[in-house]
Biopython code that builds the backbone (N, CA, C, O; Angstrom):
import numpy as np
from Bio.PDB.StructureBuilder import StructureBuilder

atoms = [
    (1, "UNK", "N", (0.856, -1.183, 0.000)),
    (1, "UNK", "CA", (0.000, 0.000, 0.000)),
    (1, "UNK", "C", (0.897, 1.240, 0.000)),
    (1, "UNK", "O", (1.761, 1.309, 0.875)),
    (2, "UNK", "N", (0.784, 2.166, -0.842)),
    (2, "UNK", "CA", (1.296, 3.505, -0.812)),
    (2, "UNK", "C", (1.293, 4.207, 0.512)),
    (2, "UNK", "O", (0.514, 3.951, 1.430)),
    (3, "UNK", "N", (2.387, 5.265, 0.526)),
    (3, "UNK", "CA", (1.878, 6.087, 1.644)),
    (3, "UNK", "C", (1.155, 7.221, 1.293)),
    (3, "UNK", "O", (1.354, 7.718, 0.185)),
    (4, "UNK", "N", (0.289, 7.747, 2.114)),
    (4, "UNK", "CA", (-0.902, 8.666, 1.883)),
    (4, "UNK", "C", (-0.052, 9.977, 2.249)),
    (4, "UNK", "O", (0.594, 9.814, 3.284)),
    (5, "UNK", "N", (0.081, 11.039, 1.746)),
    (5, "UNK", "CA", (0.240, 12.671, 2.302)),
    (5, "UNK", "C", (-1.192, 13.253, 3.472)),
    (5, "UNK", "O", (-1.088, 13.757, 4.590)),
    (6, "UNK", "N", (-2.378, 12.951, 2.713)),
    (6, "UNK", "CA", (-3.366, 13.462, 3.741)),
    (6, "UNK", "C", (-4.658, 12.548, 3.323)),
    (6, "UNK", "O", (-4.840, 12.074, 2.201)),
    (7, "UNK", "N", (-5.536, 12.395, 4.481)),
    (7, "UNK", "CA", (-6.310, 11.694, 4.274)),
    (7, "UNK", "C", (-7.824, 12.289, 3.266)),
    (7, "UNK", "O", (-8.402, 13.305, 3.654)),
    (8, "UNK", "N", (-8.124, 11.841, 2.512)),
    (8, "UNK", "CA", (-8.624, 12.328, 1.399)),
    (8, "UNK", "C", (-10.112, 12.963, 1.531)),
    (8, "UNK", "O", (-10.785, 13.538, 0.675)),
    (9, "UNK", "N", (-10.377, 12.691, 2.777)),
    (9, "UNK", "CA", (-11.543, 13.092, 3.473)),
    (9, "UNK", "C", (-11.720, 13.314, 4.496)),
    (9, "UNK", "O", (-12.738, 13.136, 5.163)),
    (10, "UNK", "N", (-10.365, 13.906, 4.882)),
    (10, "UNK", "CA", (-10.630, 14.656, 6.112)),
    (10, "UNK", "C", (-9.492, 15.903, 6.496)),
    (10, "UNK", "O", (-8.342, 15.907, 6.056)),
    (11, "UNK", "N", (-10.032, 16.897, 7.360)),
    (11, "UNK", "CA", (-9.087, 17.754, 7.971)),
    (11, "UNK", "C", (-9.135, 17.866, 9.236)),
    (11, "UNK", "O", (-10.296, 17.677, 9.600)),
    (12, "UNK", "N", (-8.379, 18.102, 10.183)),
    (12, "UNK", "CA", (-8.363, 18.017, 11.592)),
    (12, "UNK", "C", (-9.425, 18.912, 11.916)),
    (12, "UNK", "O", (-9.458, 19.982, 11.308)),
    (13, "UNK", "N", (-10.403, 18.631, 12.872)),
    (13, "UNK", "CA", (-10.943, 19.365, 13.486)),
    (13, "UNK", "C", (-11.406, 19.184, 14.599)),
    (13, "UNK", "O", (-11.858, 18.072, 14.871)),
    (14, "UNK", "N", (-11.425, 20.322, 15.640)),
    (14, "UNK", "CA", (-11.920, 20.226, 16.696)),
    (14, "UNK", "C", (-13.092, 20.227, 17.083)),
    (14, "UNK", "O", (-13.714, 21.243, 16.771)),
    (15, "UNK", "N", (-13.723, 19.356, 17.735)),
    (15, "UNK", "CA", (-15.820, 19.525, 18.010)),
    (15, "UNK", "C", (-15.472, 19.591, 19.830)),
    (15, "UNK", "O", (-14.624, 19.008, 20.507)),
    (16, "UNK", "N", (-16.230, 20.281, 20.083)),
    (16, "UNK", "CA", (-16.236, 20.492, 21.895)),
    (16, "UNK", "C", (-17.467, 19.699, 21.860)),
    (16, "UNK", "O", (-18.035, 19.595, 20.773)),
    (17, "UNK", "N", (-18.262, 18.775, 23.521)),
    (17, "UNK", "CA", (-19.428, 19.079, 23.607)),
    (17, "UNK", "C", (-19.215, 18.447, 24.893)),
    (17, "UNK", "O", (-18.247, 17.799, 25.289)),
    (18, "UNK", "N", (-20.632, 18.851, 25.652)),
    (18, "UNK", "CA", (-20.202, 18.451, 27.255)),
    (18, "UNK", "C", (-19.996, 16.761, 27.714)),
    (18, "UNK", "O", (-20.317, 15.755, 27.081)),
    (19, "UNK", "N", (-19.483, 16.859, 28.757)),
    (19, "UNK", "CA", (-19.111, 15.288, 29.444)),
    (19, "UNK", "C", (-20.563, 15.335, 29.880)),
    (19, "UNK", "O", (-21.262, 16.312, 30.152)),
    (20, "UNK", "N", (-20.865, 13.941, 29.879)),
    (20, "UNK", "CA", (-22.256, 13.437, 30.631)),
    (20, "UNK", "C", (-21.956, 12.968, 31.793)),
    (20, "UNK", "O", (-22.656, 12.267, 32.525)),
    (21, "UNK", "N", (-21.144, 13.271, 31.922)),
    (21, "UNK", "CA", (-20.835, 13.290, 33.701)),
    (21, "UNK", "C", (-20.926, 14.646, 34.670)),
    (21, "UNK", "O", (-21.337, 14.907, 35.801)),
    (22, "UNK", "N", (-20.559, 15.061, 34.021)),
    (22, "UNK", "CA", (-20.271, 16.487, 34.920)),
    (22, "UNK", "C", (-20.680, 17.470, 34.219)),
    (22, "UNK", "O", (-20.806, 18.418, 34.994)),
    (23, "UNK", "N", (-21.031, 17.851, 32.904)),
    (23, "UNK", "CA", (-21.162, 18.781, 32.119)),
    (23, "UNK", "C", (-19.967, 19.774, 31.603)),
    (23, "UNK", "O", (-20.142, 20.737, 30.857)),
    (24, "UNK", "N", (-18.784, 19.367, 32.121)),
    (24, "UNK", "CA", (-17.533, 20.339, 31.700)),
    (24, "UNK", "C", (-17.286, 19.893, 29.739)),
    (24, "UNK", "O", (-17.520, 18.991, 28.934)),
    (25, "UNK", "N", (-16.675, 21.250, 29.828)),
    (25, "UNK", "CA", (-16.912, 20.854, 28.036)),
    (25, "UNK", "C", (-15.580, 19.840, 27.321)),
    (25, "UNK", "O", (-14.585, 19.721, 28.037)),
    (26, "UNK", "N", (-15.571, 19.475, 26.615)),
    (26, "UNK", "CA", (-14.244, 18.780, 26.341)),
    (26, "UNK", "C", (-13.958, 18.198, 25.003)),
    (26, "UNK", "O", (-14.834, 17.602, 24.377)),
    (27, "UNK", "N", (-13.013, 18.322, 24.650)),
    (27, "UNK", "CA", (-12.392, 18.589, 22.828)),
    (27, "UNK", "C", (-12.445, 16.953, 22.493)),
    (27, "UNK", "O", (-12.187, 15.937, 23.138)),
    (28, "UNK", "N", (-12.954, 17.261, 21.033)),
    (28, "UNK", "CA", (-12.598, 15.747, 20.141)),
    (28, "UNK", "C", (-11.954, 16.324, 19.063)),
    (28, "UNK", "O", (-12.513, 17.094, 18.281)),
    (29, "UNK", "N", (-10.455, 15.879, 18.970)),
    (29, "UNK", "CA", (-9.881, 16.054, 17.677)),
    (29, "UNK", "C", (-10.064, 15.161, 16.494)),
    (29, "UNK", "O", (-9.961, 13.977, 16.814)),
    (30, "UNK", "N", (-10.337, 15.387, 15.052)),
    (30, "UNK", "CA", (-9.895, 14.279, 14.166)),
    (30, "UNK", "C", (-10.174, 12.982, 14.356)),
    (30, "UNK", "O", (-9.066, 12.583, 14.715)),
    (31, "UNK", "N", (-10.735, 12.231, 14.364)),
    (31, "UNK", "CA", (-10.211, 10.669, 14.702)),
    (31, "UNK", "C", (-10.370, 10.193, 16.091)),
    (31, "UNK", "O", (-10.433, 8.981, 16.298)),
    (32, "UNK", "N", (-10.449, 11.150, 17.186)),
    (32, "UNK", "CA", (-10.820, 10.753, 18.706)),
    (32, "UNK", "C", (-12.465, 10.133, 18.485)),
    (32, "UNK", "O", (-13.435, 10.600, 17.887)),
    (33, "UNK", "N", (-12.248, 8.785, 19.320)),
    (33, "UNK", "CA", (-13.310, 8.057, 19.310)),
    (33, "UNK", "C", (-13.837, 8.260, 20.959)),
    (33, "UNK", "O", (-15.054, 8.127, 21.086)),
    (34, "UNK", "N", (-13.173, 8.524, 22.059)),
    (34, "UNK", "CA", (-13.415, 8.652, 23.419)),
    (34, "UNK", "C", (-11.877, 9.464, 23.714)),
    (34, "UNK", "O", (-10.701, 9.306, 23.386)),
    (35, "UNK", "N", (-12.716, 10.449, 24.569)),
    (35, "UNK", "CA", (-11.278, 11.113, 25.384)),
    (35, "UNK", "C", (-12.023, 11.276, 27.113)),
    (35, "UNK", "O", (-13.182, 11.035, 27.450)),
    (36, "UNK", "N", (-10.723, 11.826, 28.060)),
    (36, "UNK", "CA", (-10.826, 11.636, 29.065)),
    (36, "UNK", "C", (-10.974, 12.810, 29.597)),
    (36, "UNK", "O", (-9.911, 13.381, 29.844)),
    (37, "UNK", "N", (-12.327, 13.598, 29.969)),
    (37, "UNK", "CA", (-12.588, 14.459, 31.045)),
    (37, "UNK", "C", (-12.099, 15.265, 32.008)),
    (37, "UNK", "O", (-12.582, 15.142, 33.134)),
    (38, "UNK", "N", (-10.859, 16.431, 31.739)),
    (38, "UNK", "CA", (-10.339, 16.797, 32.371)),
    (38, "UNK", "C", (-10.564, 17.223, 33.995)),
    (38, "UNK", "O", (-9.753, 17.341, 34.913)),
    (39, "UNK", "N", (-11.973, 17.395, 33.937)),
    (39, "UNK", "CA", (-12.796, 17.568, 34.942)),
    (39, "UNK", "C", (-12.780, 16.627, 36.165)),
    (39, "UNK", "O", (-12.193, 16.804, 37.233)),
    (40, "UNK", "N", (-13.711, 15.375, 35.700)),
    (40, "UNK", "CA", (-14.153, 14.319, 36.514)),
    (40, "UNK", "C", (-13.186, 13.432, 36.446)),
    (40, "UNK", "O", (-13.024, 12.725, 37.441)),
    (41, "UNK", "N", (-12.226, 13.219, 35.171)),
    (41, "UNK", "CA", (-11.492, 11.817, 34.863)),
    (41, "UNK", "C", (-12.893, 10.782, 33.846)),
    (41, "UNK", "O", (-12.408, 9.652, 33.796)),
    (42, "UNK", "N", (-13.640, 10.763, 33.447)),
    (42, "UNK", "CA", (-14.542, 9.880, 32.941)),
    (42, "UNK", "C", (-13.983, 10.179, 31.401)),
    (42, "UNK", "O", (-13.379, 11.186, 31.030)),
    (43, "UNK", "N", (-14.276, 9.270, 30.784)),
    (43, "UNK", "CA", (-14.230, 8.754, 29.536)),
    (43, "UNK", "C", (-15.676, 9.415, 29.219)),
    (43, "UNK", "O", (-16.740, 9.352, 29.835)),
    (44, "UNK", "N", (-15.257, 10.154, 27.870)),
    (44, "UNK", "CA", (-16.292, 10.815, 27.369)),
    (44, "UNK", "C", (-16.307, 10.008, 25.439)),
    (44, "UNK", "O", (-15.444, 10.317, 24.618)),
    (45, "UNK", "N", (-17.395, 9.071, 25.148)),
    (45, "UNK", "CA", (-17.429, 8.659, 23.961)),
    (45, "UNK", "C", (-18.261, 9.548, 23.025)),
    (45, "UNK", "O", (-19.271, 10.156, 23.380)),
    (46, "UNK", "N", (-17.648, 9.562, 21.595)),
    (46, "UNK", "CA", (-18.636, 10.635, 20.810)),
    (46, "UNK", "C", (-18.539, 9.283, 19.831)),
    (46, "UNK", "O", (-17.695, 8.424, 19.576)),
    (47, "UNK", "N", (-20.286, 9.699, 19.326)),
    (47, "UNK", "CA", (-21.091, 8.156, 18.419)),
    (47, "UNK", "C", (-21.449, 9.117, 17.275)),
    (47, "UNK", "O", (-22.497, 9.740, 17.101)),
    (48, "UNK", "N", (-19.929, 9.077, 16.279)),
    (48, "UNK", "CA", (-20.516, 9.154, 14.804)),
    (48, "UNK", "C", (-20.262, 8.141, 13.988)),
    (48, "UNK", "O", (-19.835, 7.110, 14.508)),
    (49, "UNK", "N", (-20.436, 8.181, 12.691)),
    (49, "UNK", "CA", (-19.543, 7.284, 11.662)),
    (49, "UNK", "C", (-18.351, 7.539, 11.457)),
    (49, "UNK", "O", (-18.013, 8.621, 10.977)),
    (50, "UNK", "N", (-17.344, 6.432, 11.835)),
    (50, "UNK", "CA", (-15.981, 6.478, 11.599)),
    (50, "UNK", "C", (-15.934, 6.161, 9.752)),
    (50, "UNK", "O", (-16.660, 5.476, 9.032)),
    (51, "UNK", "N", (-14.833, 6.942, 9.487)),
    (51, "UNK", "CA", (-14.553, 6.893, 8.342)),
    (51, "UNK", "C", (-13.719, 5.061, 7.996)),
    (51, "UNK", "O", (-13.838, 4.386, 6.973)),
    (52, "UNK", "N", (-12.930, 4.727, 9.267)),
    (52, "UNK", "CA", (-12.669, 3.104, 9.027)),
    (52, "UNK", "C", (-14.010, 2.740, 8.586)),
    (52, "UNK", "O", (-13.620, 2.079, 7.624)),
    (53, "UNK", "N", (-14.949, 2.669, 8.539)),
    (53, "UNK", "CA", (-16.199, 2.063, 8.514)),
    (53, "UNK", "C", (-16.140, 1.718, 6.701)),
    (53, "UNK", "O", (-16.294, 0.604, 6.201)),
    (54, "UNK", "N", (-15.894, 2.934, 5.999)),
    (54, "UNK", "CA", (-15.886, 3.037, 4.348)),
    (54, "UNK", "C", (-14.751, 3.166, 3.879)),
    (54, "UNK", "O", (-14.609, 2.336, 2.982)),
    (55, "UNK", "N", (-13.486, 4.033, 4.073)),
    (55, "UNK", "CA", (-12.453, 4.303, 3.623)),
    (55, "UNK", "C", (-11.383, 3.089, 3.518)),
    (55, "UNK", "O", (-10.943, 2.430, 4.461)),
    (56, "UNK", "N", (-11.108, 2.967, 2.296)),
    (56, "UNK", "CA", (-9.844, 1.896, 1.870)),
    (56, "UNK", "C", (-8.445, 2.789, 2.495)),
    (56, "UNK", "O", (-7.532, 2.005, 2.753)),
    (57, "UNK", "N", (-8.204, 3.794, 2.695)),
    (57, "UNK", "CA", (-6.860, 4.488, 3.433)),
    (57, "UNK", "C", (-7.106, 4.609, 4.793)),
    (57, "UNK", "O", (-6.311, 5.374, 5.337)),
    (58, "UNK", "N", (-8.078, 4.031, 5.655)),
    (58, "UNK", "CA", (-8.322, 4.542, 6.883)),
    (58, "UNK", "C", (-7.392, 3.782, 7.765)),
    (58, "UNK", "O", (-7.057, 4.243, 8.856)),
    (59, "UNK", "N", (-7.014, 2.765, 7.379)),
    (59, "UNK", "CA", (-5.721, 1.919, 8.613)),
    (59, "UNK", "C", (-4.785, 2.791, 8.540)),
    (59, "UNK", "O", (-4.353, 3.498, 9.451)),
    (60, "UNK", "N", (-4.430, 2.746, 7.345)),
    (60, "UNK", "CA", (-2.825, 4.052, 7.109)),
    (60, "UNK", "C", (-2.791, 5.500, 7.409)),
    (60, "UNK", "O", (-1.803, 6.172, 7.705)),
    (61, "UNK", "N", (-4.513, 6.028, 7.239)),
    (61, "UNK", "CA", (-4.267, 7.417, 7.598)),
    (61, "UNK", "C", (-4.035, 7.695, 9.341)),
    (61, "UNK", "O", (-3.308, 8.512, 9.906)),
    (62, "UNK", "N", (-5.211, 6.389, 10.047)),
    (62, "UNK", "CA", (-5.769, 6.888, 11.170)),
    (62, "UNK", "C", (-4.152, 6.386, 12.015)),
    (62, "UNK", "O", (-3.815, 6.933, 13.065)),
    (63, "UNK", "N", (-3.338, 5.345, 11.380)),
    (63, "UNK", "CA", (-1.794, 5.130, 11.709)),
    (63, "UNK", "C", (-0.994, 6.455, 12.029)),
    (63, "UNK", "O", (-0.495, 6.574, 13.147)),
    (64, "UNK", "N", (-0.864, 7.393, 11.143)),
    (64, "UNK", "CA", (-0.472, 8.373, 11.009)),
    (64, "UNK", "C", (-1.018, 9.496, 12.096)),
    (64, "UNK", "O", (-0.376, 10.327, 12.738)),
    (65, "UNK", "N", (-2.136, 9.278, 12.074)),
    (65, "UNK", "CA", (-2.690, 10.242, 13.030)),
    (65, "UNK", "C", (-2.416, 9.936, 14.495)),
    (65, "UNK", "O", (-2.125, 10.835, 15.284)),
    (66, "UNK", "N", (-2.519, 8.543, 14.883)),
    (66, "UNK", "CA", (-1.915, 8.336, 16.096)),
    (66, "UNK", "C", (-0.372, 8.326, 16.082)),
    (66, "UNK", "O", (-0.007, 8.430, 17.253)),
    (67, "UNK", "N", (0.533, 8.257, 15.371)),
    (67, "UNK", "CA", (2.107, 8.570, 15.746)),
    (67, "UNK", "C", (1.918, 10.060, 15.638)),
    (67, "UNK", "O", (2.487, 10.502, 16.635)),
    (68, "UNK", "N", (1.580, 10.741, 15.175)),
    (68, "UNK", "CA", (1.235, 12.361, 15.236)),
    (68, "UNK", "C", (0.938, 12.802, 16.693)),
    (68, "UNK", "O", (1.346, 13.903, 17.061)),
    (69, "UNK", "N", (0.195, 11.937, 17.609)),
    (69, "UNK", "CA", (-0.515, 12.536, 18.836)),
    (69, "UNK", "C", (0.332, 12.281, 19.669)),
    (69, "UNK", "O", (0.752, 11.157, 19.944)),
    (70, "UNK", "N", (0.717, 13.487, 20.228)),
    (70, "UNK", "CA", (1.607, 13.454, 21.956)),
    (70, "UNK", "C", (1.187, 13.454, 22.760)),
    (70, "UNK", "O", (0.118, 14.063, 22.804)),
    (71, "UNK", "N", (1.608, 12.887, 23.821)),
    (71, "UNK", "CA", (0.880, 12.624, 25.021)),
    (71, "UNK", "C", (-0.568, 11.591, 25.132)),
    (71, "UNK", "O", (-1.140, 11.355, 26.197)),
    (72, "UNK", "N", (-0.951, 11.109, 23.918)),
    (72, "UNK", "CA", (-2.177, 10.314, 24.264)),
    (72, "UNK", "C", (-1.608, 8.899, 24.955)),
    (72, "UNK", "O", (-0.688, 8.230, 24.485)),
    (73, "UNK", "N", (-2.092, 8.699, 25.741)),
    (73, "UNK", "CA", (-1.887, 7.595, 26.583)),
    (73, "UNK", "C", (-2.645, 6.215, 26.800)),
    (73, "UNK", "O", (-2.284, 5.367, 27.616)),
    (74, "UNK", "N", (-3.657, 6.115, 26.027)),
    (74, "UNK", "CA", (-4.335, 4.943, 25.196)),
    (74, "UNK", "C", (-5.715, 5.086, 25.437)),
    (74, "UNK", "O", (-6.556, 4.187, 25.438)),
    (75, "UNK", "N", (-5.881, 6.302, 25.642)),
    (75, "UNK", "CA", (-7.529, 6.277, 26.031)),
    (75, "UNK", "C", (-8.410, 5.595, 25.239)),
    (75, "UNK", "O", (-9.608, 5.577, 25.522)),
]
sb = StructureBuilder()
sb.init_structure("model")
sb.init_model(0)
sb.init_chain("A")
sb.init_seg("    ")
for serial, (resi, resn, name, xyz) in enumerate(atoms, 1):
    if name == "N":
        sb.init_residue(resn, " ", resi, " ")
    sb.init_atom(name, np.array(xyz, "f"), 0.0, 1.0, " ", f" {name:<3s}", serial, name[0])
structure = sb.get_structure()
């Protein structure tokens, strides 16, 4: 498989929306499927369609996107 420059359907973006725990607000970048609540500590999941779902580049892009991320710690 080639390597990809950018993923062909997508650009990074940030969506905020509150934790259902606590209501504090909290960022989904790109490709975040669950992040962790700076607030409470809870795992906050956001339920859209992942692009793995359709995309033939999505192992290689979403690869890329996690060696890209610092500090994520396996949430």
């Amino acid at each position: 498989m080639s390597k990809i420059r950018k993923c062909p359907g997508s650009e990074v973006q940030i969506e905020e929306a509150p934790c259902p725990h606590c209501g504090e607000m909290v960022e989904f970048f790109t490709g975040d499927k669950k992040v962790k609540c700076s607030n409470c500590k809870n795992l906050v999941f956001r339920d859209i369609n992942w692009c793995q779902d359709y995309c033939p580049y999505a192992k290689e892009c979403l690869g890329q996107l996690d060696k890209g991320r610092k500090g994520d710690k396996g949430l």
